[in-house]
C-alpha positions in Angstrom: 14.4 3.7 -31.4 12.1 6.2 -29.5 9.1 4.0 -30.4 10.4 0.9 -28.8 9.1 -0.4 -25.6 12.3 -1.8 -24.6 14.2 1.5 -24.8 11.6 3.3 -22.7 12.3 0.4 -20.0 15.6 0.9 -20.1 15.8 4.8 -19.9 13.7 4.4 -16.8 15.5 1.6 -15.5 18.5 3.8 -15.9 16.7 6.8 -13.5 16.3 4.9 -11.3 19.9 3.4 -11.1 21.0 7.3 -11.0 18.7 7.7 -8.4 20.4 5.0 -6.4 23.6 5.9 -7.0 23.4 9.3 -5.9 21.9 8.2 -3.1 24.4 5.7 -1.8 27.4 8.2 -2.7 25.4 11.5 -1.1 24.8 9.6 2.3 28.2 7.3 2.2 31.0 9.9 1.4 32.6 12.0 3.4 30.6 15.6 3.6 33.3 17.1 1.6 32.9 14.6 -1.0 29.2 13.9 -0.8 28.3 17.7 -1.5 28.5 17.3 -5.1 26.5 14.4 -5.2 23.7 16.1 -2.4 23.7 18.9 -4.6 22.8 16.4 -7.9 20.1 14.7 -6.0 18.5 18.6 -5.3 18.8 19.4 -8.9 17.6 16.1 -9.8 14.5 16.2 -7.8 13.3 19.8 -9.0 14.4 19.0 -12.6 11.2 16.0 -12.2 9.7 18.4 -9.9 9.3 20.8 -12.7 7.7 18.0 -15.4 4.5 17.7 -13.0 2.4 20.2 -14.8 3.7 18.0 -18.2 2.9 14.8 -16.7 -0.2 16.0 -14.8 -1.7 17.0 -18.1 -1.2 13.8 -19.7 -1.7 11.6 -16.6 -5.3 13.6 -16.3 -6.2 12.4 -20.3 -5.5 9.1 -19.2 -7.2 9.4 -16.4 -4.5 8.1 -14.1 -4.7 8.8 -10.3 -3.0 12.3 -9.3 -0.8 10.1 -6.5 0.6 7.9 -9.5 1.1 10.5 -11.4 3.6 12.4 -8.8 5.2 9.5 -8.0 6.2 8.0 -11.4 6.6 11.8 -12.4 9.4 12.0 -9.6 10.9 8.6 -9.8 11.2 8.3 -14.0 11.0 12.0 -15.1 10.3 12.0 -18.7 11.0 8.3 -18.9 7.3 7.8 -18.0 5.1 10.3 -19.1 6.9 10.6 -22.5 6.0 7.2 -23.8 2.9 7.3 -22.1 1.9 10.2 -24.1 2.9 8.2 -27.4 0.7 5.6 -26.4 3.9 3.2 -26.1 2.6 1.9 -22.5 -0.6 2.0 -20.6 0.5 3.3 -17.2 
């Protein structure tokens, strides 16, 4: 399962969904409703923050662009550099 394409495009399919979601509830509820979900999108962000040195490493071996790296590093998380490090996709 972990060595399929397809889940890999799904898991980051799915980050980015959560992404989404939190957004849309974070800046749509109520402040005393949307703190949870401001608080998730903090955690979130320095939870991908925190894989950069990961995803630098790896991005560097495949000589990826530092920019792409942070980006995809931020928007997928593990998702990306993960199955990039298996050799399961290219960039």
């Amino acid at each position: 399962m972990f060595k399929s394409k397809f889940f890999w495009f799904l898991a980051r399919n799915t980050v980015v969904m959560v992404w989404a979601v939190l957004i849309l509830l974070a800046f749509r509820l109520p402040p005393s409703g949307a703190l949870i979900f401001k608080t998730a999108l903090v955690v979130m962000l320095l939870i991908h923050l925190a894989e950069l040195p990961i995803s630098l490493s790896i991005g560097n071996q495949k000589e990826l662009p530092k920019g792409e790296i942070f980006f995809k590093t931020v928007c997928y998380g593990f998702t990306w550099w993960l199955p990039l490090r298996m050799n399961l996709i290219e960039r």
